[in-house]
N, C-alpha and C positions, 0 to 999 in steps of 0.2 A: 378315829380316822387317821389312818397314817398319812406321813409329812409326803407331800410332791416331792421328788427328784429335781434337786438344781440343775442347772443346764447353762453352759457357759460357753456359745458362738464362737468360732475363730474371729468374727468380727469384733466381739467384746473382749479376745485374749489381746488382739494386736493395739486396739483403743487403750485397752488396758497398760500394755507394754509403752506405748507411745506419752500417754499422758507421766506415766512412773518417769522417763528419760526427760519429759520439760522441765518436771518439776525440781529436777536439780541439773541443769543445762553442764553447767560445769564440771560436777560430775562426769557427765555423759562424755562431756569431749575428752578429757585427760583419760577417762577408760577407753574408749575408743582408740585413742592417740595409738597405742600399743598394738590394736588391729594394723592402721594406719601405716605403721613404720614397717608391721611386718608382710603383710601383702606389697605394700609398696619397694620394700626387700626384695618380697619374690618378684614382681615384674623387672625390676633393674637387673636384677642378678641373671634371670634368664634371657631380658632385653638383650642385655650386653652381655653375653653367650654366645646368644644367634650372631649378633654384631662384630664380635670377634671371632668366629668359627667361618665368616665370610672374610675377614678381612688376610684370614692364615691361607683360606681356600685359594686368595687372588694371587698371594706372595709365593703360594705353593706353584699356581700354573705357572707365573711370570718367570720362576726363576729353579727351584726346585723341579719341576716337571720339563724341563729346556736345559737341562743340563747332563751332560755325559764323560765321564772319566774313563780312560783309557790307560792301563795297566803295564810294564815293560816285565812280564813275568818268563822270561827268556831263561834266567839262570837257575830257575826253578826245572824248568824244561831240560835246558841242558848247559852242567855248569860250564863249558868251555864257549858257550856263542857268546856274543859281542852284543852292544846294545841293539834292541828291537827296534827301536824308532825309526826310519828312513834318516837321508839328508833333507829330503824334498816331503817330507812327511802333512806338513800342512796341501798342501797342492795337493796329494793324492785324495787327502779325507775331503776339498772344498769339492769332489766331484757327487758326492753324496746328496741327494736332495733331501733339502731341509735343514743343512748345516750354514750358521752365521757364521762364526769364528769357532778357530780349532789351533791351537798349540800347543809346542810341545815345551816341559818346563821343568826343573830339579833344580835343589840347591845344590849348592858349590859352595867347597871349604877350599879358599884363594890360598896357593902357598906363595910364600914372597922369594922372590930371587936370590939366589946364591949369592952371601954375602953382604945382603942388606941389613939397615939396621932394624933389626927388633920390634923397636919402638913405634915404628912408619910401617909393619906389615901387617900383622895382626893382632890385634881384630881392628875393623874397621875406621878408620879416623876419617876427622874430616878437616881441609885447609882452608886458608891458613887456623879457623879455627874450631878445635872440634870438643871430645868429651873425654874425659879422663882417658890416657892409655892403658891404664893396667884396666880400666872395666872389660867386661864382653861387648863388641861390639853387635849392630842388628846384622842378622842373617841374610844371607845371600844369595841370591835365586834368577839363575838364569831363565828368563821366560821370552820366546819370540815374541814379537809385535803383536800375532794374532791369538797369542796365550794372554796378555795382556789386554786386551779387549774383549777376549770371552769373561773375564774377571767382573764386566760391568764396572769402569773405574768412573769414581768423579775426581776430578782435578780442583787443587787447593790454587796451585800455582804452577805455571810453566807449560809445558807441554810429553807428550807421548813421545819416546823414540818409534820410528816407521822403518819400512822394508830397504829402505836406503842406510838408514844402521845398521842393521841386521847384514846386508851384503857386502856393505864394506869393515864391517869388523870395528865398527865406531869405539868409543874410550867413553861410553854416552852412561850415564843410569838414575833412575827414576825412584825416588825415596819415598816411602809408605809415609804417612802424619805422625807413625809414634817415631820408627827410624830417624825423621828429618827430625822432631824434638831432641833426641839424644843425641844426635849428632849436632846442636847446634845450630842448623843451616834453618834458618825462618823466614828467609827471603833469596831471591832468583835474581834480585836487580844488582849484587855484584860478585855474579856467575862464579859463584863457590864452588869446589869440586873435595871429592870423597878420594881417599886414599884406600887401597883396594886389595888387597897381599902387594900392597911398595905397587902397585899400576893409581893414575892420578885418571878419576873418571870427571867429567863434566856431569854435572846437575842440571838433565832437564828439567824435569818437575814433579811436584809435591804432590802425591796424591791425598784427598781430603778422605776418601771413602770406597769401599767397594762393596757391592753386590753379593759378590762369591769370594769364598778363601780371604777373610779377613785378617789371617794370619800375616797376609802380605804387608798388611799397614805397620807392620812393626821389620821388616825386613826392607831392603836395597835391590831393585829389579835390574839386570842388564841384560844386552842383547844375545840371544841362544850362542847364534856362531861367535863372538870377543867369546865370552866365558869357554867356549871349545876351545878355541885357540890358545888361551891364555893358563887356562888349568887343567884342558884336555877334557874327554867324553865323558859324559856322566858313568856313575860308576854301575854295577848289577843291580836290575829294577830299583835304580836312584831317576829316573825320567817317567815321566805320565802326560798326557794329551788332555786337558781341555777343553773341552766340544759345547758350545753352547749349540742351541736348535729354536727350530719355530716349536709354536706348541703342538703337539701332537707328535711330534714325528721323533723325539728322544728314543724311545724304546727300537724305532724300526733303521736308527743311527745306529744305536749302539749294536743290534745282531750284524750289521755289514762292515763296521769299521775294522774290524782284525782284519779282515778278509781283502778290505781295502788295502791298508796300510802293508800286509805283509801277504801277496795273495800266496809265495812258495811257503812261510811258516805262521798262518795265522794262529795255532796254536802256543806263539811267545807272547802273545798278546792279548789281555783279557777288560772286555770293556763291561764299566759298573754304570747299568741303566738307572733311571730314578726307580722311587719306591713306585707302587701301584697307588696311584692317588683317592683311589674309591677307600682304601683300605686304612690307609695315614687321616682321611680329613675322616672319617668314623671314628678313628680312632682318640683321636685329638678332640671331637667332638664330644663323645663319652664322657672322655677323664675331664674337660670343662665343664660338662653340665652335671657329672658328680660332684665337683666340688663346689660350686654355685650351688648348685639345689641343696646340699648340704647348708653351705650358708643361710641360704633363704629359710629353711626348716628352722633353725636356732631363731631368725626374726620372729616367723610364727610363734614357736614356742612362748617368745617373752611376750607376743602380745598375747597370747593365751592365758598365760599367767598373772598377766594386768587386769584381765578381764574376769578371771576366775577370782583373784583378790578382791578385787575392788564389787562384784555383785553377792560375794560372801560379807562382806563389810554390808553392806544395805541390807540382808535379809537379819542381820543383827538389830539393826537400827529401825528395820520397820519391822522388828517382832511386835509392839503392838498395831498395828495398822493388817498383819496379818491375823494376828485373835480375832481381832474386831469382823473380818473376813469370816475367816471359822465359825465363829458366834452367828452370824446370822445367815450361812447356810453354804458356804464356800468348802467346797471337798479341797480335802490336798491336792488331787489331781490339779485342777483347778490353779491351784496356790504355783505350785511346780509350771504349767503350763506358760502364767504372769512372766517369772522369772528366765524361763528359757526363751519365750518371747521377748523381752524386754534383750539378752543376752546375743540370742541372733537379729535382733536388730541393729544393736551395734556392732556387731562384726560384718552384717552387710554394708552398712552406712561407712564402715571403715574401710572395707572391700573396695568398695567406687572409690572412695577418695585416696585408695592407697594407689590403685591403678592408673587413676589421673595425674597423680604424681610422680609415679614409675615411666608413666610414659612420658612426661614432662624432661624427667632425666634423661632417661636414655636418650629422649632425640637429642637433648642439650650439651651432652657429652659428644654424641657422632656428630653434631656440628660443629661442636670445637675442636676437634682433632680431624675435622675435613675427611669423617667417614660417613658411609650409607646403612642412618640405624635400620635392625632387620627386627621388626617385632611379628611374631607369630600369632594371628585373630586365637585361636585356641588358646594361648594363656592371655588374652587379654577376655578372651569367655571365663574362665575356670576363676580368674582373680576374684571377682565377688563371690564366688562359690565358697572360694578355700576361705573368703572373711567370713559368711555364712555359718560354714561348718566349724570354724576357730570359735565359734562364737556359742552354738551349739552344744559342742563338747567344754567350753571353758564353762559355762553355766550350770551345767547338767548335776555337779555335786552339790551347789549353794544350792539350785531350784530342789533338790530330795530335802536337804536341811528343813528349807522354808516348806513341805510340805509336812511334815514331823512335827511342824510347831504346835503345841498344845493351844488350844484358845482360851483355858484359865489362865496355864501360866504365864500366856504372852501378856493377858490384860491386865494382871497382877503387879506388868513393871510400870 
């Protein structure tokens, strides 16, 4: 009479797999661990993705997306015209709806007076005390009042030169944080002044930081009309405009301002709108979440590899406990089955706790840096999935082993 057909439930494989993981608990957790760190990899990493692809998104509108430069391309045009700019050039552009601030701005290379000495004209010094003379001093940039405020400044110390400088041709100027370092000047309370091509400017104020063109922090700001007066017009497309805007209205700034600014020759004039924002924050988005998911892949991998190790290790150790199996009527299928159960358990079980932890960080992160974490429900579905299937494939070779095993020669150790 031939033998019945074993027959071994999904409820017997998981009982199975279950009880194998208690009876060595320790085991169970340090091979898990590995799931653990790498699904919990992947939510962090894609956590704070999302979290940072919103926080570039905000920075992009606030500042990038409101901002318009405006071009003095005249001598391109035609080499004998004069500069583009107007005298009254801010005025013209503030008729424009949608425009904050708009100035006009170039550096100026100060020559010092016929005659002076050397030493007191350039480059830059500051009185009575300043930074070596033979170094280079910081750069020099004529910027209006309202050039100076589309910049987005914070002030360390002091104050803004205003439209009453600017019209009366003031001796006023405004030090960036690296410029006032090198120059020495770290305080406003005994009204220290900068020497300028041999001209003695007063020091309003230190700026701590800007927004836009942080090149300025290391240069010396004066007011548009002094620096005309003093070293004459900017020289062939040496001036550019400025143009902060509300949001939205940048792009429809930039098509009318030539037009503004110069209605008889708008073609000396060429304004650079921001990028197309759908196009940069996809963009940026991308190359984040390639390099992240990259990361996260390599987490997986090691806990794959923890898991793969450590249940080839036990199919070793319980070769006779799988004879014993064989022996009284256990198929390999069966034996295989044990083990990949036993394998995607712990990669689910790591799954949930790597995801509890992922999200644990990344909210703990966006609230320590006073951002809005952005977690996506679909990787916080897929997380147990991806411990699952880590779990799944890291088994799949040990569980073939353990079904191969002979049941003489397992029971023979």
């Amino acid at each position: 009479m031939a033998a019945a057909a074993t027959r071994m439930s999904v409820r017997d494989v998981l009982g199975e797999a279950l009880a194998g993981l208690v009876r060595r608990p320790g085991r169970a957790v340090l091979t898990g661990l590995g799931t653990v760190l790498g699904v919990g990899g992947f939510v962090v990493v894609l956590g704070l993705t999302a979290t940072l692809s919103a926080r570039i998104d905000g920075r992009f509108s606030m500042l990038t997306a409101t901002e318009v430069t405006v071009e003095d391309v005249a001598a391109q045009r035609d080499p004998y015209a004069p500069p583009a700019f107007p005298a009254d050039a801010e005025r013209r552009i503030r008729v424009l709806a949608g425009v904050e601030h708009a100035g006009v701005h170039w550096q100026v290379r100060p020559s010092p007076p016929v005659g002076s000495d050397p030493v007191g004209s350039d480059p830059v010094g500051s009185d009575p005390v300043g930074s070596d003379p033979a170094a280079a001093g910081p750069a020099v940039v004529a910027a209006s009042p309202e050039a100076v405020l589309a910049m987005v400044p914070r002030l360390q110390q002091g104050r803004l030169y205003d439209d009453f400088a600017e019209r009366t041709r003031q001796r006023v100027v405004v030090l960036g944080g690296g410029a006032a370092a090198r120059l020495g000047v770290t305080t406003l309370s005994t009204r220290p002044a900068v020497r300028i091509g041999g001209e003695m400017f007063a020091v309003a104020g230190i700026l701590g930081d800007v927004a836009r063109q942080p090149e300025n922090l290391l240069a010396a700001l004066v007011p548009r009309a002094t620096a005309a007066e003093l070293w004459g017009p900017p020289g062939a497309g040496a001036a550019r405009m400025l143009i902060s805007t509300e949001t939205g209205a940048a792009r429809q700034v930039a098509a009318l301002a030539p037009v503004a600014l110069r209605p008889d020759r708008p073609e000396f004039l060429r304004a650079v709108p921001p990028a197309d924002p759908r196009r940069l924050r996809a963009g940026v988005g991308a190359d984040l979440g390639v390099l992240f998911l990259l990361l996260a892949g390599v987490c997986l991998l090691v806990g794959a590899a923890g898991i793969a190790n450590t249940t080839l290790v036990a199919v070793l150790e319980r070769a006779p406990e799988i004879g014993l199996r064989r022996a009284v009527g256990a198929r390999g299928r069966h034996i295989a089955a044990q083990f990949l159960a036993e394998s995607a358990l712990l990669g689910g079980l790591g799954g949930l706790l790597g995801m509890s932890l992922g999200v644990l960080a990344v909210t703990g992160v966006a609230v320590a840096r006073g951002w809005t974490p952005v977690l996506s429900p679909a990787v916080l579905a897929v997380a147990p999935v991806v411990g699952l299937v880590t779990g799944l494939l890291a088994g799949a070779y040990p569980a073939h082993r353990a079904a191969r095993v002979e049941p003489a020669a397992a029971l023979r150790r």
